[in-house]
C-alpha positions in Angstrom: 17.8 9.5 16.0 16.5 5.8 15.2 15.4 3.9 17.8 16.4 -0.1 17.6 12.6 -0.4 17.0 12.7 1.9 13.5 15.7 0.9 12.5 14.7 -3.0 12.5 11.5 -1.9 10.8 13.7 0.4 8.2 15.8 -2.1 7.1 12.8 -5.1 7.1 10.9 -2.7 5.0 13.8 -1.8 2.5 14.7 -5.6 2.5 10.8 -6.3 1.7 10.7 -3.6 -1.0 14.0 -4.8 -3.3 12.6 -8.1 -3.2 9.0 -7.6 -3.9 8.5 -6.0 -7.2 7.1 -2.7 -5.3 6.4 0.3 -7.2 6.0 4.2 -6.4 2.8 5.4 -7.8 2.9 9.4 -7.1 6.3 10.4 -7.2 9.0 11.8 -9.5 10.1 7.8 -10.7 7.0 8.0 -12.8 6.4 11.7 -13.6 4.3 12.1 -11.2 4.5 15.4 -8.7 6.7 15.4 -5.2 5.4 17.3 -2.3 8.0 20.1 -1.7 9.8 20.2 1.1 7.6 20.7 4.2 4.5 19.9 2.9 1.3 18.8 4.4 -0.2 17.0 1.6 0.3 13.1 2.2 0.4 10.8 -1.2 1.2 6.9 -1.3 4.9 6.3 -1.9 4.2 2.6 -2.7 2.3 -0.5 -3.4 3.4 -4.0 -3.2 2.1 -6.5 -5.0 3.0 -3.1 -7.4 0.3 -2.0 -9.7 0.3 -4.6 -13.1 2.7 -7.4 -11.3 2.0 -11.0 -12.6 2.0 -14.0 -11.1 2.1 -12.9 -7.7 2.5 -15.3 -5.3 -1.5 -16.3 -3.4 -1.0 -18.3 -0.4 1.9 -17.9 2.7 2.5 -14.7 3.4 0.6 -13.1 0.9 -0.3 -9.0 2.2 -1.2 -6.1 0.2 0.6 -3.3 1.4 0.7 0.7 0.8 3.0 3.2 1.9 2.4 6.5 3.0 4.6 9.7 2.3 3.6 11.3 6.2 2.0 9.1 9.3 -2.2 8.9 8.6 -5.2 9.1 10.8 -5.5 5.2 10.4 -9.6 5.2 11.0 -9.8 8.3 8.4 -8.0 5.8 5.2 -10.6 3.9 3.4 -9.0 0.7 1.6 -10.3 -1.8 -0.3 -9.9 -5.2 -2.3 -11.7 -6.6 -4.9 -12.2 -9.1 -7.3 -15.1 -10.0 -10.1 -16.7 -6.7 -8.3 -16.9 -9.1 -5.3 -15.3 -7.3 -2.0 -11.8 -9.5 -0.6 -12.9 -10.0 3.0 -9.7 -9.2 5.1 -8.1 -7.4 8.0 -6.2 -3.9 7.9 -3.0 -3.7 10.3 -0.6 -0.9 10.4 3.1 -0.5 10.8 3.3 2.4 12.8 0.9 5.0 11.2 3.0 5.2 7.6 2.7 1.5 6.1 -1.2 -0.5 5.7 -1.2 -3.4 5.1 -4.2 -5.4 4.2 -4.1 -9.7 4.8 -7.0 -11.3 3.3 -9.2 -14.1 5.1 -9.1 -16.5 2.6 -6.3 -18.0 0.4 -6.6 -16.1 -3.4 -8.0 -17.8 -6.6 -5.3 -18.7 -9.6 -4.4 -16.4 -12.4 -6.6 -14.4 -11.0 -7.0 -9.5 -11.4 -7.3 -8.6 -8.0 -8.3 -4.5 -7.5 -7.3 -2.3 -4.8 -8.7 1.3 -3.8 -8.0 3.6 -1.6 -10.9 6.4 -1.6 -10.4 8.3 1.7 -7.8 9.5 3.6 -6.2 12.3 6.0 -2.8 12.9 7.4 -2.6 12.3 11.6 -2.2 16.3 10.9 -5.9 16.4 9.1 -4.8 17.2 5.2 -6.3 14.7 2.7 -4.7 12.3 0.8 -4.3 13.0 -2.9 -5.0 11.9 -5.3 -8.1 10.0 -4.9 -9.4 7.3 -5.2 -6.0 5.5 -5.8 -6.3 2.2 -7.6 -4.0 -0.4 -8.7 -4.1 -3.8 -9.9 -2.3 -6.8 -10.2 -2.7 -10.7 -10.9 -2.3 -14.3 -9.5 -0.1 -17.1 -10.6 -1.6 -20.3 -10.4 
């Protein structure tokens, strides 16, 4: 059963996601593989800004966020932002132990490739993350 809590953060999330150009990376939508059912291997469901966008949007709200398929060890997931091969400095929240999401300190250059990695990982239950690392991409608008 949801809880008013979930079910707020359900429908915020869904909300967020048709509005926000997110994209799965490892699942069937792009040929890549599902976990069958019951499975302990944890994969990212999405990204948003979504790997390629253009023109996102720099200052405000601005958040990189990935998805989880299972709840994480949140100290055992590695993430990282980068640009020029210069690390984004920036803080790491979670929503619950499923979503990270990743606010930089600074306001982000114009038309500008920002990089994100994710090398490290483990399910709350232990199992690794796959596949890694797990980059994606995307760029400023002006």
């Amino acid at each position: 059963m949801l809880t008013k809590e979930r079910l707020l953060i359900l429908i915020l999330f869904i909300g967020l996601a048709l509005s926000s150009g997110c994209t799965y990376l490892i699942g069937p939508e792009e040929g890549g593989v599902t976990s069958p059912a019951g499975s302990t291997t944890p994969y990212v469901v999405f990204t948003n800004p979504s790997n390629g966008m253009a023109n996102v949007q720099r200052t405000g709200s601005f958040m990189v966020q990935a998805e989880f398929s299972m709840e994480m060890n949140p100290g055992s997931v590695n993430f990282m932002m980068i640009t020029g091969g210069a690390p984004v400095s920036g803080s790491i929240y979670w929503v619950g132990y499923k979503m990270l999401q990743f606010i930089p300190h600074t306001i982000l250059m114009p038309n500008t490739t920002y990089e994100c990695t994710i090398t490290a990982g483990r399910s709350s239950s232990g199992f690794p993350l796959t596949p890694l690392p797990l980059t994606w991409k995307f760029t400023t608008g002006f």
